[in-house]
LODO-100117 format. One line per 8 residues: their letters; for each residue x, y negated, z of N, C-alpha, C, O. Coordinates in Angstrom, 3 decimals. Atoms other than C-alpha are relative to their C-alpha. Layout:
A = X Y Z X Y Z X Y Z X Y Z  ...
END
This chain:
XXXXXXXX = 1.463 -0.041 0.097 -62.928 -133.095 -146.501 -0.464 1.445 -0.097 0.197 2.267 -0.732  0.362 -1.505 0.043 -65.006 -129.793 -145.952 -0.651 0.111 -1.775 -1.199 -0.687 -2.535  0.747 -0.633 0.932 -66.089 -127.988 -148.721 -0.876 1.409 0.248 -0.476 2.441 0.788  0.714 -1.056 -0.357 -68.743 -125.752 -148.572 -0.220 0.180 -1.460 -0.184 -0.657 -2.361  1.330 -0.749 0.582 -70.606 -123.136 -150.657 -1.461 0.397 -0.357 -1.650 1.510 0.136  1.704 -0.077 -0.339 -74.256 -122.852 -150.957 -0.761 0.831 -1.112 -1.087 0.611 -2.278  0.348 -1.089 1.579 -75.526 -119.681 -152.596 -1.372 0.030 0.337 -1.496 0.233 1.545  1.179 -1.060 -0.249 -79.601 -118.761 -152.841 -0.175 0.589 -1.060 0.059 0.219 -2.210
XXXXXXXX = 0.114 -1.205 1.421 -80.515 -115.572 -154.745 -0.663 -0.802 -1.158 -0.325 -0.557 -2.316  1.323 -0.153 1.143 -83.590 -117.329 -156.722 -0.101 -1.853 0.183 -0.134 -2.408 1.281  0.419 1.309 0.246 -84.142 -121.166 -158.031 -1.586 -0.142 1.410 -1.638 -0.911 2.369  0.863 0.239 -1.136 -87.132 -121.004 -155.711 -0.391 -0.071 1.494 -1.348 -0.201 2.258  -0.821 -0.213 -1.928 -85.424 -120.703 -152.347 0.614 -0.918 0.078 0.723 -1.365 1.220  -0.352 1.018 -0.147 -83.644 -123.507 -153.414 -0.444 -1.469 -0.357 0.316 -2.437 -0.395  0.397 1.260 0.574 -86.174 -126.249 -154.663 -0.057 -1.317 0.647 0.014 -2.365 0.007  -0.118 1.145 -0.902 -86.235 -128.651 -151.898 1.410 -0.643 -0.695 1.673 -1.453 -1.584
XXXXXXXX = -1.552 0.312 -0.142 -82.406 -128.606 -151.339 0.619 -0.812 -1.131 1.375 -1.770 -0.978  -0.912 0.700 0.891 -81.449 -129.423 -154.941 -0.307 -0.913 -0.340 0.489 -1.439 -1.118  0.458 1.392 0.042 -83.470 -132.506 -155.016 0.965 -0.935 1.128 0.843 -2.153 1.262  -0.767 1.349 -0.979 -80.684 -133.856 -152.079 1.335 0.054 -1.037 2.245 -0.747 -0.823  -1.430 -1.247 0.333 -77.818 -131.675 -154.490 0.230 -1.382 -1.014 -0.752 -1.781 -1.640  -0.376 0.622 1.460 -75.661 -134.526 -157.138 0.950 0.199 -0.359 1.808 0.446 0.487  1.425 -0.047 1.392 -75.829 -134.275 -160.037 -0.408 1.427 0.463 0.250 2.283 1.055  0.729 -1.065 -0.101 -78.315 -131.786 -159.944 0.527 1.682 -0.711 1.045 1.968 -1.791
XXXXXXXX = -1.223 -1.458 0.671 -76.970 -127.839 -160.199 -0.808 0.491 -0.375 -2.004 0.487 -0.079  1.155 -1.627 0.815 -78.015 -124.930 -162.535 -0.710 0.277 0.388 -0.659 0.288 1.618  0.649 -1.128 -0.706 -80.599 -123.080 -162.073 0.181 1.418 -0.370 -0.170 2.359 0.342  -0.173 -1.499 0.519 -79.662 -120.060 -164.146 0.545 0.852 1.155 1.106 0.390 2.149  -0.836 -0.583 -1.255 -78.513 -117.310 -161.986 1.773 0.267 -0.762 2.065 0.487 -1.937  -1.528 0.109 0.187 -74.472 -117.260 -161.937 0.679 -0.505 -0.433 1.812 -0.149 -0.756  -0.820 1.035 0.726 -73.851 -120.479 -163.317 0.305 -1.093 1.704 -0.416 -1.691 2.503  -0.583 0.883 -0.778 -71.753 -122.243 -160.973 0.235 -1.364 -0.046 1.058 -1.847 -0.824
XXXXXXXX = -0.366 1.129 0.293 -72.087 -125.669 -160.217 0.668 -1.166 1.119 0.215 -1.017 2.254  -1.098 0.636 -0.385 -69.470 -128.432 -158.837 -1.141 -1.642 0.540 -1.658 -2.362 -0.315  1.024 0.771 0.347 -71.799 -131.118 -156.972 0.470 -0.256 1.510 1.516 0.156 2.013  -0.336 0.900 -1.173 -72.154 -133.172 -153.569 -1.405 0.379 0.876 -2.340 0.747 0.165  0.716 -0.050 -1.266 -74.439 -132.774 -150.495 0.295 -1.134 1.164 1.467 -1.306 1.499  -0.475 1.282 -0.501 -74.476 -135.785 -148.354 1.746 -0.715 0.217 2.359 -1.071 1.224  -1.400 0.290 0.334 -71.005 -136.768 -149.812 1.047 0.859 0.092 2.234 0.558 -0.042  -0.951 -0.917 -0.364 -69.576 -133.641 -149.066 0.428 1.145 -1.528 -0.500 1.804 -1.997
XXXXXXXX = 0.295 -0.489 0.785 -68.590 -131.935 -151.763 -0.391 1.805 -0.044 0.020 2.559 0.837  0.451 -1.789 -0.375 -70.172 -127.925 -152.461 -0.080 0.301 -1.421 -0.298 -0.480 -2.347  -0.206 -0.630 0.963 -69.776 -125.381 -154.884 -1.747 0.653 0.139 -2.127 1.012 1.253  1.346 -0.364 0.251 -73.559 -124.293 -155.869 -0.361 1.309 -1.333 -0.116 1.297 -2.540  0.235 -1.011 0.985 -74.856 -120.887 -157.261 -1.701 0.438 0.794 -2.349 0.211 1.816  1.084 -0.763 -0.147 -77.729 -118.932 -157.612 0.084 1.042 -0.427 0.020 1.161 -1.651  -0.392 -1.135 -0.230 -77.033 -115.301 -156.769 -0.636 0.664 -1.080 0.056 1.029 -2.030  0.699 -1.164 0.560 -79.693 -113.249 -158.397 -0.887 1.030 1.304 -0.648 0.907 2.505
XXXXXXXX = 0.588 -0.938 -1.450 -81.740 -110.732 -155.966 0.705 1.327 -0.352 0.971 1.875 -1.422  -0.723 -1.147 -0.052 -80.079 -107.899 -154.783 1.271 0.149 0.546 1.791 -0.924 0.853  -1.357 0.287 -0.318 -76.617 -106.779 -153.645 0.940 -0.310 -0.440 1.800 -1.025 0.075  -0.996 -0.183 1.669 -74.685 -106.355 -156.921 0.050 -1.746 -0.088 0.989 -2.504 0.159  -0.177 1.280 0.469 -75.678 -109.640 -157.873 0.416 -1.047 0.964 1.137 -1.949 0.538  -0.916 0.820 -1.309 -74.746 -111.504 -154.217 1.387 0.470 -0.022 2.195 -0.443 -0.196  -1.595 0.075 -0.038 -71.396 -110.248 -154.107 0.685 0.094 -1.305 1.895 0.315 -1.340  -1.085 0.288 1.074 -70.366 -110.606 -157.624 -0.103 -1.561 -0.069 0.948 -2.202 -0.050
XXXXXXXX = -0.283 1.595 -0.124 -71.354 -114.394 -157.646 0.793 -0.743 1.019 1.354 -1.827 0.860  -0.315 0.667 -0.979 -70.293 -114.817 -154.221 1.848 0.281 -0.120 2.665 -0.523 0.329  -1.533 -0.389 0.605 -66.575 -112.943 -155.591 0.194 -1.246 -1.132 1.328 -1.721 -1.196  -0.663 0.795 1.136 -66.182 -115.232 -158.258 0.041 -1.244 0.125 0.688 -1.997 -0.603  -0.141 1.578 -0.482 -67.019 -118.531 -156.264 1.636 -0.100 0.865 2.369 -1.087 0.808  -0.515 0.239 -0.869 -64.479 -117.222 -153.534 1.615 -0.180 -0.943 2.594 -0.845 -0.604  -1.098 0.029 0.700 -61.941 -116.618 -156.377 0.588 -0.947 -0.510 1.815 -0.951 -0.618  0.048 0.773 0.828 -62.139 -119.288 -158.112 -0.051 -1.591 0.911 0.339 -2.626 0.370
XXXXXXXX = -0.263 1.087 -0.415 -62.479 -121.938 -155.325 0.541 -0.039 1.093 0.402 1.052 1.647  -0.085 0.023 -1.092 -60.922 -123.193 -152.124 -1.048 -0.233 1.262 -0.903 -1.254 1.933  1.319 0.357 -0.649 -64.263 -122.920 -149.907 0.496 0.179 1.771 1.123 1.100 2.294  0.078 0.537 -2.034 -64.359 -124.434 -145.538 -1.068 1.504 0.051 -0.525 2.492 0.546  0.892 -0.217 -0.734 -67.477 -122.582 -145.143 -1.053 0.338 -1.331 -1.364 -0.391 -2.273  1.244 -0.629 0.774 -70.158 -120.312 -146.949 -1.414 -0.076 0.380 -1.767 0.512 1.402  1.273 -0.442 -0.827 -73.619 -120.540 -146.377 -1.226 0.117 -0.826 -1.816 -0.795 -1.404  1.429 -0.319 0.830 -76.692 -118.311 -147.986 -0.817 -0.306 0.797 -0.695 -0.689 1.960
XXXXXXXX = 1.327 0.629 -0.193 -79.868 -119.048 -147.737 -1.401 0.091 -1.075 -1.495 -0.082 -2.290  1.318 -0.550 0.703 -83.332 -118.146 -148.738 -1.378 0.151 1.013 -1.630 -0.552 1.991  1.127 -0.671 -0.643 -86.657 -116.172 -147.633 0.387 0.898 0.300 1.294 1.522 -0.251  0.165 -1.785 -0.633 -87.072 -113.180 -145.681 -1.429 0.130 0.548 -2.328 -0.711 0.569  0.760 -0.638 -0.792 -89.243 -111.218 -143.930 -0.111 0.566 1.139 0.498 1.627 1.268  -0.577 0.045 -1.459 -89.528 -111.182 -140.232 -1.010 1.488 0.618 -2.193 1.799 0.481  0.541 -1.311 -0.842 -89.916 -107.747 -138.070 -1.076 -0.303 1.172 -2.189 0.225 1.168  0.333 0.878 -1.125 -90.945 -109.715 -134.895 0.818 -0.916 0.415 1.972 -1.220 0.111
XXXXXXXX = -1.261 0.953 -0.843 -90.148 -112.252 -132.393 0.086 -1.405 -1.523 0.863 -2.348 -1.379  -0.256 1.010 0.312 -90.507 -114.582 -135.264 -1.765 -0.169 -0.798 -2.536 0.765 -1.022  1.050 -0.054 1.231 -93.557 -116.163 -137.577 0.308 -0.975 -1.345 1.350 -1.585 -1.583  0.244 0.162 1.534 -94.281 -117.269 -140.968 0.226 -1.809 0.507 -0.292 -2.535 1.356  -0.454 1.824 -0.119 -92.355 -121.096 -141.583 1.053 0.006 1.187 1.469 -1.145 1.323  -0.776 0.045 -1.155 -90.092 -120.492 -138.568 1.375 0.589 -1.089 1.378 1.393 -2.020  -1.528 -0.118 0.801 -85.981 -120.706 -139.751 0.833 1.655 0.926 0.335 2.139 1.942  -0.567 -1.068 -0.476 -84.048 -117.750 -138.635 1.484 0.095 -0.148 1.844 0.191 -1.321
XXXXXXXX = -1.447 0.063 0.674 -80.182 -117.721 -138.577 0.954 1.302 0.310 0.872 1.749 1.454  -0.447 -1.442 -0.527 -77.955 -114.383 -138.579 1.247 -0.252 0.780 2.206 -0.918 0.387  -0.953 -0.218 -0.766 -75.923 -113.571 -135.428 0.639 1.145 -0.691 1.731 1.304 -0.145  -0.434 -1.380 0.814 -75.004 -110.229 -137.816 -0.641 0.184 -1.392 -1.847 -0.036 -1.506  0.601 -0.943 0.581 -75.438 -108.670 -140.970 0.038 1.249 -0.381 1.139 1.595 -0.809  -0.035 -0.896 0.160 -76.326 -105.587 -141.504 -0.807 1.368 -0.989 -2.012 1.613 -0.926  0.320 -0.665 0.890 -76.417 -102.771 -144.287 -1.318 0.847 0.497 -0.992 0.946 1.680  0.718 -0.095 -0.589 -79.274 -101.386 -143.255 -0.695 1.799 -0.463 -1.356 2.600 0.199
XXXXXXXX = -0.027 -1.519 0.543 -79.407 -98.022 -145.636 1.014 0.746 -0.484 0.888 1.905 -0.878  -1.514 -0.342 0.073 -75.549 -97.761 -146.175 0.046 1.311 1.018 -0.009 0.867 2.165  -0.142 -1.196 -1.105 -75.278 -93.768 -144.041 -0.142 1.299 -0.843 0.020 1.588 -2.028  0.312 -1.229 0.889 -76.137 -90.529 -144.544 -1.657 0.891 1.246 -1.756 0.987 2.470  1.134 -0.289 -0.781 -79.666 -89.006 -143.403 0.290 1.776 0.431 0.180 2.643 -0.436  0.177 -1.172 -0.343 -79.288 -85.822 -141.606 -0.853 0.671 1.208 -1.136 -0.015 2.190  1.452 -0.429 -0.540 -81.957 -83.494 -139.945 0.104 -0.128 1.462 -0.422 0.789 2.094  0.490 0.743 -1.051 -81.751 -85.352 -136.724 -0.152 -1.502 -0.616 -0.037 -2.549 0.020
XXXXXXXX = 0.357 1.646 0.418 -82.476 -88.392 -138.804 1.093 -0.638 -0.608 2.226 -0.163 -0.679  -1.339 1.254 -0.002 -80.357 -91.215 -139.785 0.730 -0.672 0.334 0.440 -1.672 0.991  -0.966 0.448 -0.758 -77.232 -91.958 -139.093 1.089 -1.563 -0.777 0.899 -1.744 -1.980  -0.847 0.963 0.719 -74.758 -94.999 -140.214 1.505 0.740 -0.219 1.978 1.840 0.069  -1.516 -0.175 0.749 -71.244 -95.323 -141.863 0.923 0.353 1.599 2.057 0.825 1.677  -0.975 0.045 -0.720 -70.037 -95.322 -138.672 0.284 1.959 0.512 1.230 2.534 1.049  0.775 -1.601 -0.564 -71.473 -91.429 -137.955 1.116 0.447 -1.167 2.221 0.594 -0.644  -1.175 -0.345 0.792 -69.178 -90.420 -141.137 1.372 0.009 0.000 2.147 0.855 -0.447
XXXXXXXX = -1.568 -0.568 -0.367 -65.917 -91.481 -139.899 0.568 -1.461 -1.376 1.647 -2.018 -1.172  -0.815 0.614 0.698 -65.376 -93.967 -143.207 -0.869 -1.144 -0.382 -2.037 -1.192 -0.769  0.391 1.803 -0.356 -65.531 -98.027 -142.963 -0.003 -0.357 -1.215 0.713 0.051 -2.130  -0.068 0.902 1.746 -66.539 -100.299 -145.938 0.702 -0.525 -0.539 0.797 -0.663 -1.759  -1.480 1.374 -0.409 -63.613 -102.664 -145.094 0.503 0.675 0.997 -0.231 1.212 1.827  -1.649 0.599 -0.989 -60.622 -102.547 -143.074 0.474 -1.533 -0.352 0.738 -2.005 -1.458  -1.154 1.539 -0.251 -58.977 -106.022 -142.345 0.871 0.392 1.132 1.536 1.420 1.001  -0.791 0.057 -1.264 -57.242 -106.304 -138.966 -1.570 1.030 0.887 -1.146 1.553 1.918
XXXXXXXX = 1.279 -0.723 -0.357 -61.041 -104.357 -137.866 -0.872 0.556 -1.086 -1.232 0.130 -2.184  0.861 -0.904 1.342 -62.993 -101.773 -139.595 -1.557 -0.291 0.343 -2.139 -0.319 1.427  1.472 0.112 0.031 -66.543 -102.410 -140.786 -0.951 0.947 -0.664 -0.908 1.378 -1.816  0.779 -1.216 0.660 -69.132 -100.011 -141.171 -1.392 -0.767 -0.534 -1.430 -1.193 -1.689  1.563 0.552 0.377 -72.903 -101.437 -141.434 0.057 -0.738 0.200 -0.544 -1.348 -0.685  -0.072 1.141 -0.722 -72.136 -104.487 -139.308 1.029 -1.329 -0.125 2.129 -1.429 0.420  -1.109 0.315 0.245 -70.752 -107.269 -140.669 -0.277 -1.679 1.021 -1.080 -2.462 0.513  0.287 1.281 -1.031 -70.655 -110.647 -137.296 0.097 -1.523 -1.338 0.808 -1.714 -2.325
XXXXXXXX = -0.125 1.227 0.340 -71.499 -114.161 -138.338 1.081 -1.431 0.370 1.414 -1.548 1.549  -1.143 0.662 -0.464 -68.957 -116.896 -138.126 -0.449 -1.212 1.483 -0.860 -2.332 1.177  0.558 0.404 -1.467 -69.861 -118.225 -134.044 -0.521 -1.505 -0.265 -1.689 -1.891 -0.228  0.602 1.224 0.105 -69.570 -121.871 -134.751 -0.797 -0.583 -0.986 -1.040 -1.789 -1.030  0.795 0.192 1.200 -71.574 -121.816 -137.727 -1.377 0.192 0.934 -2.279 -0.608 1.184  1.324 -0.391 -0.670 -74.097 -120.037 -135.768 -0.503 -1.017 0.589 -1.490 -1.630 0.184  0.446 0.731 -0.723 -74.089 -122.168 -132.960 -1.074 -1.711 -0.735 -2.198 -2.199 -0.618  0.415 1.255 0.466 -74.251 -125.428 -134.889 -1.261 0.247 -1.019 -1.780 -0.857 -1.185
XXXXXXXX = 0.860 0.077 0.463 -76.901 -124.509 -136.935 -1.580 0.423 0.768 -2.774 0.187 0.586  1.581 -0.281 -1.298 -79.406 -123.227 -134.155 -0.279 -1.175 0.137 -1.394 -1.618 -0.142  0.409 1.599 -0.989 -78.783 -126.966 -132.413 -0.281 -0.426 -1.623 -1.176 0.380 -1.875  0.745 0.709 1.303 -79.657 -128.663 -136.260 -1.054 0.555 -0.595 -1.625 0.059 -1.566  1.620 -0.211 0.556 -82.630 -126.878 -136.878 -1.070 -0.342 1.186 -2.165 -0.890 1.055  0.985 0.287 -0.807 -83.903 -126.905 -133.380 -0.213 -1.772 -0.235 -1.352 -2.204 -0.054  -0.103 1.060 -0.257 -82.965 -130.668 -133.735 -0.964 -0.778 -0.592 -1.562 -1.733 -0.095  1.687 0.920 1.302 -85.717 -131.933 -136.627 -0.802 1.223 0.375 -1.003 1.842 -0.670
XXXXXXXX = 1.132 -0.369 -0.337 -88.157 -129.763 -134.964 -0.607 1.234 -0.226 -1.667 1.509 0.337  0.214 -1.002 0.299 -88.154 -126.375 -136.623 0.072 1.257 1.314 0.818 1.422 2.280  -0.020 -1.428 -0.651 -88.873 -123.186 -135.037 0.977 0.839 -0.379 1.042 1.270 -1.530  -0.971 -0.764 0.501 -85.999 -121.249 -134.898 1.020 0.684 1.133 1.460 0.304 2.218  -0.469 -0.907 -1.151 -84.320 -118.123 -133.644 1.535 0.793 -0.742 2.162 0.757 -1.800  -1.498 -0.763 0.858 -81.231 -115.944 -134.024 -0.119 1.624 0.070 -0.623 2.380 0.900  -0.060 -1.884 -0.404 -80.875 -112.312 -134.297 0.745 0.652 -1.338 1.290 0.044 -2.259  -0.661 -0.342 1.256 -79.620 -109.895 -136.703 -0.829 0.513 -1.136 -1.999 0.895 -1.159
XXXXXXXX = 0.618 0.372 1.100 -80.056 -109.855 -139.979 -0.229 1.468 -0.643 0.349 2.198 0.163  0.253 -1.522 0.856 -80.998 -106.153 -142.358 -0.032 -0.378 -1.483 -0.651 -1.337 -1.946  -0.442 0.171 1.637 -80.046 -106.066 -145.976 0.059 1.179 -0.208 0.740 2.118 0.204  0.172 -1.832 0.255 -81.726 -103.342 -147.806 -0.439 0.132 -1.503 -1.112 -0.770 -2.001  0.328 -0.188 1.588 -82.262 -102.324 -151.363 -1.476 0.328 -0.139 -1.753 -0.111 -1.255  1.097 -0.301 0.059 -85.871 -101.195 -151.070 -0.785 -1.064 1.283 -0.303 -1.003 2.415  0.740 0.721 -0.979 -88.304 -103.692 -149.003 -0.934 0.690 0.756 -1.672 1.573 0.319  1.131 -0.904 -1.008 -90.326 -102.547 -145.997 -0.909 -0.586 -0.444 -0.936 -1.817 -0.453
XXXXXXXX = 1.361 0.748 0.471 -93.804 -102.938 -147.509 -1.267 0.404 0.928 -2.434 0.011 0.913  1.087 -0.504 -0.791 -95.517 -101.150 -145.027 0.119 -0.076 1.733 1.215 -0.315 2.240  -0.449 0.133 -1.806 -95.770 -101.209 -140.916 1.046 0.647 0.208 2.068 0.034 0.515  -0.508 -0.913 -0.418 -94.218 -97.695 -140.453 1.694 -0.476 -0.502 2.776 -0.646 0.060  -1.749 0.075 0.541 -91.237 -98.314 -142.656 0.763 -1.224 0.361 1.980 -1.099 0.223  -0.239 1.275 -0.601 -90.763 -102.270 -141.151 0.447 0.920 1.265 1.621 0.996 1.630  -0.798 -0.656 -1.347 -90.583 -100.009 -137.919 1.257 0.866 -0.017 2.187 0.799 0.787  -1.399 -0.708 0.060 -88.018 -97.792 -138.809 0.845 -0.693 -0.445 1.962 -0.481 0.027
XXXXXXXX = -1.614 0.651 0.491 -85.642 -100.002 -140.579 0.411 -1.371 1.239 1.473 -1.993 1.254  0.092 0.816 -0.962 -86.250 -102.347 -137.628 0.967 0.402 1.339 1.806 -0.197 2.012  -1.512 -0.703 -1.374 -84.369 -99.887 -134.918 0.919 0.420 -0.398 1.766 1.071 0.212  -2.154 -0.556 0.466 -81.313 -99.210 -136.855 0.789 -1.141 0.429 1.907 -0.702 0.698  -0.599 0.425 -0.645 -79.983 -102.387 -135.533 -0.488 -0.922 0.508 0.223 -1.904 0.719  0.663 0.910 -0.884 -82.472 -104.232 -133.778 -0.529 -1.177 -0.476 -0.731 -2.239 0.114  -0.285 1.067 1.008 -83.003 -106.010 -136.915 -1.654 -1.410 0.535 -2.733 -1.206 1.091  1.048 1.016 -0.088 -85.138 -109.545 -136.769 -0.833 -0.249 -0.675 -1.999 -0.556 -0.426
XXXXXXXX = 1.077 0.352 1.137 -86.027 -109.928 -140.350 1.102 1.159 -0.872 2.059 1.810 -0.451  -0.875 -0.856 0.906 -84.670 -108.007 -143.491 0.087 -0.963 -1.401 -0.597 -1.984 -1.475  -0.284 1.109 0.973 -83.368 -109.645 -147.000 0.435 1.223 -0.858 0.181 2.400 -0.605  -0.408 -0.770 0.992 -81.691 -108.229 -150.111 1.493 -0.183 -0.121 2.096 0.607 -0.848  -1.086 0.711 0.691 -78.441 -110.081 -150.292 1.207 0.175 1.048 2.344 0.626 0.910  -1.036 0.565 -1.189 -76.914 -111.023 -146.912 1.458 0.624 0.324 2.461 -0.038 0.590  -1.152 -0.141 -0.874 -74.430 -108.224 -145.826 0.548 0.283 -1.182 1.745 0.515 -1.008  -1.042 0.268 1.514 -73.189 -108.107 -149.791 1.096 -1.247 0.245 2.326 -1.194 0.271
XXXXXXXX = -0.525 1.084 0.045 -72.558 -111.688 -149.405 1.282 0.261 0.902 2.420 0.495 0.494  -0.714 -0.258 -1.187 -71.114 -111.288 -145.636 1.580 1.071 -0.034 2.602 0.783 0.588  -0.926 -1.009 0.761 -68.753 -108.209 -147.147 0.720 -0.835 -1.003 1.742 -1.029 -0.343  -0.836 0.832 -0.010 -66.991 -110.523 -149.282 0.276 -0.880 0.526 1.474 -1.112 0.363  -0.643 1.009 -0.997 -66.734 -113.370 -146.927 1.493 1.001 0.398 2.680 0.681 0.338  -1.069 -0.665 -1.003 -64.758 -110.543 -145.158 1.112 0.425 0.023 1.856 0.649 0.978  -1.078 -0.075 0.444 -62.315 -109.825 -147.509 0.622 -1.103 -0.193 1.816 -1.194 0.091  -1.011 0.632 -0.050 -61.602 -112.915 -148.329 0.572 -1.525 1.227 1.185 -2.586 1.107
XXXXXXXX = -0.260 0.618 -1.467 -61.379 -114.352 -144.643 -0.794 -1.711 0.021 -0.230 -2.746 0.376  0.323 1.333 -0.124 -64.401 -117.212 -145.152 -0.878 0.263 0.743 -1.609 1.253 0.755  0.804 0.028 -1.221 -66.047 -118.103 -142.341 -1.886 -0.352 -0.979 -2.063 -1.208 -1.846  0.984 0.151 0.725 -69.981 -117.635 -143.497 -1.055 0.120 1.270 -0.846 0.791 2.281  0.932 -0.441 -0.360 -73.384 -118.027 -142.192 -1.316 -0.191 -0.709 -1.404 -1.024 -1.610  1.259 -0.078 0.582 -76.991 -117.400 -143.111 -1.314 -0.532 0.315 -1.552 -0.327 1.505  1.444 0.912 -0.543 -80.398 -119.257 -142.660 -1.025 0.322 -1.057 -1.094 -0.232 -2.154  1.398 -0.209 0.405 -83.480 -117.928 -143.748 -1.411 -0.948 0.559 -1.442 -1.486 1.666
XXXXXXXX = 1.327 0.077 -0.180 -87.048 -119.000 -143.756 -1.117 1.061 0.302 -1.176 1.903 -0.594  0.835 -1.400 0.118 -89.575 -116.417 -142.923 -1.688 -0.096 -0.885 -2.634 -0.811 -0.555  1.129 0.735 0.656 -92.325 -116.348 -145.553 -0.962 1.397 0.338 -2.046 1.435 -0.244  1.234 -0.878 -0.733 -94.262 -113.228 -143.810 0.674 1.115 0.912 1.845 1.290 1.248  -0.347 -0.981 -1.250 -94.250 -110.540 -141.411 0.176 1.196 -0.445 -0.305 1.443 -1.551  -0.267 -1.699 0.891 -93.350 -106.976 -142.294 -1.417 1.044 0.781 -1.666 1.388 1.937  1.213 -1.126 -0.211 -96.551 -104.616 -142.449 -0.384 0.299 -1.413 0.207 0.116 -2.478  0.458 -0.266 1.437 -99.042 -103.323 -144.870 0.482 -1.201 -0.993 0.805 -2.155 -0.285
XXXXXXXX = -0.740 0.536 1.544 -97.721 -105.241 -148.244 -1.830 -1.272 0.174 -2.887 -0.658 0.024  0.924 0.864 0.343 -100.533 -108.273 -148.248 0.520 -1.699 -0.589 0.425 -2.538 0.307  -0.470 1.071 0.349 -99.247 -111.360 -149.970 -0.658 -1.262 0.271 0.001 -2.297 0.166  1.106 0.844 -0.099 -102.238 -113.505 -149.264 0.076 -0.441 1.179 -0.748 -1.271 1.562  -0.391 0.474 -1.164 -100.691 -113.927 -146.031 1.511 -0.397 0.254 2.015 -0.664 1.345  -0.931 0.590 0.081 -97.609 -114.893 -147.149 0.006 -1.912 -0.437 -0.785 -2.459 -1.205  -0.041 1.305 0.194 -96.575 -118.688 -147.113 1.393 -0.648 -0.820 1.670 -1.793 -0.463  -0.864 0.152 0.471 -93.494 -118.936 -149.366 0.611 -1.341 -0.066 1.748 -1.384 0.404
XXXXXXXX = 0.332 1.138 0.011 -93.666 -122.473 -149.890 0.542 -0.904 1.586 1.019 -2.038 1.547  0.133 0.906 -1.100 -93.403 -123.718 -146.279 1.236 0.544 0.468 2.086 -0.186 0.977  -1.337 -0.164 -0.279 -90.581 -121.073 -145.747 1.240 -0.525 -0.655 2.367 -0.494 -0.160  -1.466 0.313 0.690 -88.245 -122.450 -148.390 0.183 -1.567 0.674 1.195 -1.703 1.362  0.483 1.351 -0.809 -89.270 -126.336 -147.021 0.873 0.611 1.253 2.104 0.614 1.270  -0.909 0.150 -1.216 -88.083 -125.508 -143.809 1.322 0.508 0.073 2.018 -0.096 0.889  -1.041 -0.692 0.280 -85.093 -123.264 -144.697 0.997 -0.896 -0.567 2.207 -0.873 -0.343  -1.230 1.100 0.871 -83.587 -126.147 -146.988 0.167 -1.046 0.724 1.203 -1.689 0.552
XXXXXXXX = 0.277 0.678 -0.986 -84.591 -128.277 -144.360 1.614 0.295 1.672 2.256 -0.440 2.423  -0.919 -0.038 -0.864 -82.156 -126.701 -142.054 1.471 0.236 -0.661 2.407 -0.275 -0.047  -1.116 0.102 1.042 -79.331 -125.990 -144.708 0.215 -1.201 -0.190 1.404 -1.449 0.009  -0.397 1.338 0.203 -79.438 -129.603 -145.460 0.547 -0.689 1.500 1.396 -1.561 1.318  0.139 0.498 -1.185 -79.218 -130.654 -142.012 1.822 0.688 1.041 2.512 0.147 1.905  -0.905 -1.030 -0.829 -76.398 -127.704 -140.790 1.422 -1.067 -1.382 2.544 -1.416 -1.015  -1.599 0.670 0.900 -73.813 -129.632 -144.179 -0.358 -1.034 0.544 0.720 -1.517 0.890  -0.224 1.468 -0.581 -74.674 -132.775 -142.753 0.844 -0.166 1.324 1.860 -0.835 1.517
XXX = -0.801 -0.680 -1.511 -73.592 -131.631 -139.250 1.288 0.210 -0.169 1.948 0.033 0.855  -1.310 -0.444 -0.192 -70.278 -130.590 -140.372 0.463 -0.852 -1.103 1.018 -0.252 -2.023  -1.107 0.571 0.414 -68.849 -133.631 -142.015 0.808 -0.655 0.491 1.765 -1.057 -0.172
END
């Protein structure tokens, strides 16, 4: 039987979902809980926001259990190419301020010469999503009707709150939306060889900082919506 994972940073990214989740899991952040998804069984956490806190929860699930298949999940914030309530799933993630800025601008880990990881391939900013995860979760979201696209993902310690800075962190790798968590998470997947992928909601667009045009609410709804739908798919 598969076992999956199912991390979101914040009880409120996951409120739908844990109404399908039995018995019902923690909400504290980094209390791990042992529970079922349409009979399947999944290991359930809630990260915390940030990087620190995604890859130490997501280290101590991988340690501690035998996990098929990882998969975060939350809100973001979409560059373009996507809108507000539309699911988003990462073909990549990527560090997105991991480099070093020098006076032709900014460059990545890769411009330095030294990788985050080595496995059998060295990783600098870029860490790929696991294919058939991808795939199958595009076809189960498009499938109940959601809007939904793929691209890569940006994981950054400071949020673009403004146009200009959405634009610049936007061409470092062509990013779709940006998050806090993802290529933490994705970075341990990598060490410890689990196939992972990611599904966001988009609860606004990256520009001036206006919240009043954010829809939070409709992004987590559809986001758990396709998380529920992508473990059903793979039993």
């Amino acid at each position: 039987m598969v076992k999956f994972a199912l991390i979101a940073p914040t009880p409120i990214e996951s409120i739908d979902l844990r109404c399908q989740i039995k018995p019902s899991p923690y909400e504290e952040q980094g209390v791990i809980s042992n529970c079922y998804l349409h009979g399947n069984p999944v290991i359930f956490s809630h990260c915390g926001i940030g990087k620190v806190n995604a890859a130490h929860s997501t280290t101590l699930i991988l340690e501690n259990n035998e996990i098929d298949f990882l998969v975060l999940f939350g809100i973001a914030g979409a560059y373009s190419n996507a809108d507000v309530g539309d699911v988003v799933v990462a073909q990549s993630e990527n560090y997105g301020e991991e480099g070093v800025m020098t006076t032709k601008g900014w460059k990545s880990m890769d411009f330095t010469g030294f990788a985050l990881l080595k496995t059998e391939v060295e990783y600098f900013n870029s860490f790929p999503m696991d294919r058939k995860l991808l795939h199958l979760a595009i076809n189960v979201s498009k499938d109940i009707g959601l809007n939904t696209h793929a691209g890569h993902f940006i994981t950054v310690s400071q949020c673009s709150g403004t146009l200009i800075s959405g634009e610049i962190m936007q061409k470092r790798f062509t990013g779709l939306c940006e998050n806090m968590e993802g290529a933490a998470v994705a970075h341990i997947c990598a060490i410890y060889g689990v196939p992972m992928i990611e599904i966001r909601g988009i609860s606004n667009l990256i520009g001036d900082r206006d919240m009043k045009k954010w829809n939070i609410p409709l992004a987590v709804s559809n986001c758990n919506k396709a998380v529920s739908e992508l473990v059903r798919g793979l039993e």
